[in-house]
C-alpha positions as CSV (number, residue, x, y, z in Angstrom):
1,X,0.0,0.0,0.0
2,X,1.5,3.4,-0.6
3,X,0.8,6.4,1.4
4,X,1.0,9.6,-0.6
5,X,1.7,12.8,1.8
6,X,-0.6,15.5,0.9
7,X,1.3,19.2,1.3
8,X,-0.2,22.2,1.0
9,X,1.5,25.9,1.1
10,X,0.2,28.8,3.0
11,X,0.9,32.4,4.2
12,X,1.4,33.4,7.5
13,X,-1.5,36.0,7.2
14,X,-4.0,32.6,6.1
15,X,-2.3,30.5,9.2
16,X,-3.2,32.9,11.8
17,X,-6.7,33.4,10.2
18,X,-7.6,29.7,10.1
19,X,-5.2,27.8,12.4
20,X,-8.3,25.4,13.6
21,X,-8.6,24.3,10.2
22,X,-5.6,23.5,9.0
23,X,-4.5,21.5,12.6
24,X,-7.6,19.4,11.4
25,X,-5.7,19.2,8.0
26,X,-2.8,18.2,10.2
27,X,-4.8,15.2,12.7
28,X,-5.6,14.0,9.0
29,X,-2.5,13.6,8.2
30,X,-1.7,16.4,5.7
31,X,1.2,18.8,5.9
32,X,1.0,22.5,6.0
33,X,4.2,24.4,5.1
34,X,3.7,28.0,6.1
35,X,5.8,31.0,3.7
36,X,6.4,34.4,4.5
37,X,6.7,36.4,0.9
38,X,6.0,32.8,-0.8
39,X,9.4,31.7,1.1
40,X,9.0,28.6,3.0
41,X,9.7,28.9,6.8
42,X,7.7,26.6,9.1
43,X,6.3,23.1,8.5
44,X,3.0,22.1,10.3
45,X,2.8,18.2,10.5
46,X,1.7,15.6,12.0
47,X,3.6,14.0,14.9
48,X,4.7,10.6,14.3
49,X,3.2,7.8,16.8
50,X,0.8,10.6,18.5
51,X,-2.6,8.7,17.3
52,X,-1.6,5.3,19.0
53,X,-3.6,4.7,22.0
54,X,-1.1,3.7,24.9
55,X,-1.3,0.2,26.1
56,X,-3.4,-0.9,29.3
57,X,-2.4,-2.8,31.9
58,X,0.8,-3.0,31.2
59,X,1.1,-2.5,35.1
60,X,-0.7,-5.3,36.2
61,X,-0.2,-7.4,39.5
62,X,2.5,-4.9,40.2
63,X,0.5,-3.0,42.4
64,X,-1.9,-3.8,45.0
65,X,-4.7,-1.0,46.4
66,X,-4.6,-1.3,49.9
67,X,-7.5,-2.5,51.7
68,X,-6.9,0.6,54.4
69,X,-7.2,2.9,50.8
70,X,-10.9,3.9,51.6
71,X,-11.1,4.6,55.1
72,X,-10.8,8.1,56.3
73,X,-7.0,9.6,56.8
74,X,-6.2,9.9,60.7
75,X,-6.4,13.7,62.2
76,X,-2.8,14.2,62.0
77,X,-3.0,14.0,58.3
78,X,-5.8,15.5,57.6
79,X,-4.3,18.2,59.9
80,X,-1.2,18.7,57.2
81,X,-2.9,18.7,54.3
82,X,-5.6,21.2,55.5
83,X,-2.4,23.5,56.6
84,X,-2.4,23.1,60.2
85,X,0.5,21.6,60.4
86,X,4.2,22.5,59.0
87,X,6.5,19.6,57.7
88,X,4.3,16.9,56.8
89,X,3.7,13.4,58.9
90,X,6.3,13.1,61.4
91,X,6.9,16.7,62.0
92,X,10.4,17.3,60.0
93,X,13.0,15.3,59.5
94,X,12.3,12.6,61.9
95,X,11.7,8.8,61.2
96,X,15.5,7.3,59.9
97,X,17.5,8.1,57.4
98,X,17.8,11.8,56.0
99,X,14.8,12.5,53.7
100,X,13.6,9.2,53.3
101,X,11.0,8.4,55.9
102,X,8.8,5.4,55.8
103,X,5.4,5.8,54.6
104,X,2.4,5.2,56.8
105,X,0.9,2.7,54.2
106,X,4.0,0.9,54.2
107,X,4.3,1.2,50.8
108,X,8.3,2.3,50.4
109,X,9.6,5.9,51.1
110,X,8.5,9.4,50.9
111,X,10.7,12.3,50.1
112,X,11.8,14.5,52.7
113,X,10.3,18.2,53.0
């Protein structure tokens, strides 16, 4: 099968006027080259691989959703993230190692403040 590319030239002035249309040139496939003075400058195309849909589940059994996930945060939490607080869970840099305390879900690390 051969794909011919369809090109079509345009001024600046026309690009400006009618951008909307010629980007659905461009999801089409076509390719606008855009002149100034009839001098070619700028090529409007499509991107290459942009219209695949990204595969699903490539993720899975890798993660788990808690059980815990749905049940409301305890007050000292909830306290931080509605700005009562300063420094997050723990209060600073507590908790082991330097910026890498454990989270509460058990889940791995968070980053430090």
């Amino acid at each position: 099968m051969t794909k011919y590319m369809v090109m079509i030239r345009i001024n600046i002035h026309e690009a400006k006027a009618k951008l909307s249309e010629y980007l659905a040139r461009v999801e089409a496939g076509e390719t606008v080259v855009i002149c100034r003075r009839n001098v070619p400058v700028a090529e409007l195309r499509p991107l290459r691989g942009s219209q695949r849909e990204r595969p699903k589940g490539m993720a899975k059994g890798l993660f788990q959703v808690p059980e815990t996930f749905h049940e409301p945060l305890p007050p000292e939490v909830l306290d931080v993230f509605e700005g009562e607080v300063e420094g997050g869970v723990g209060g600073g840099g507590e908790g082991g190692k330097e910026g890498g305390r454990q989270r509460p879900d058990g889940l791995g690390a968070e980053r430090g403040s």
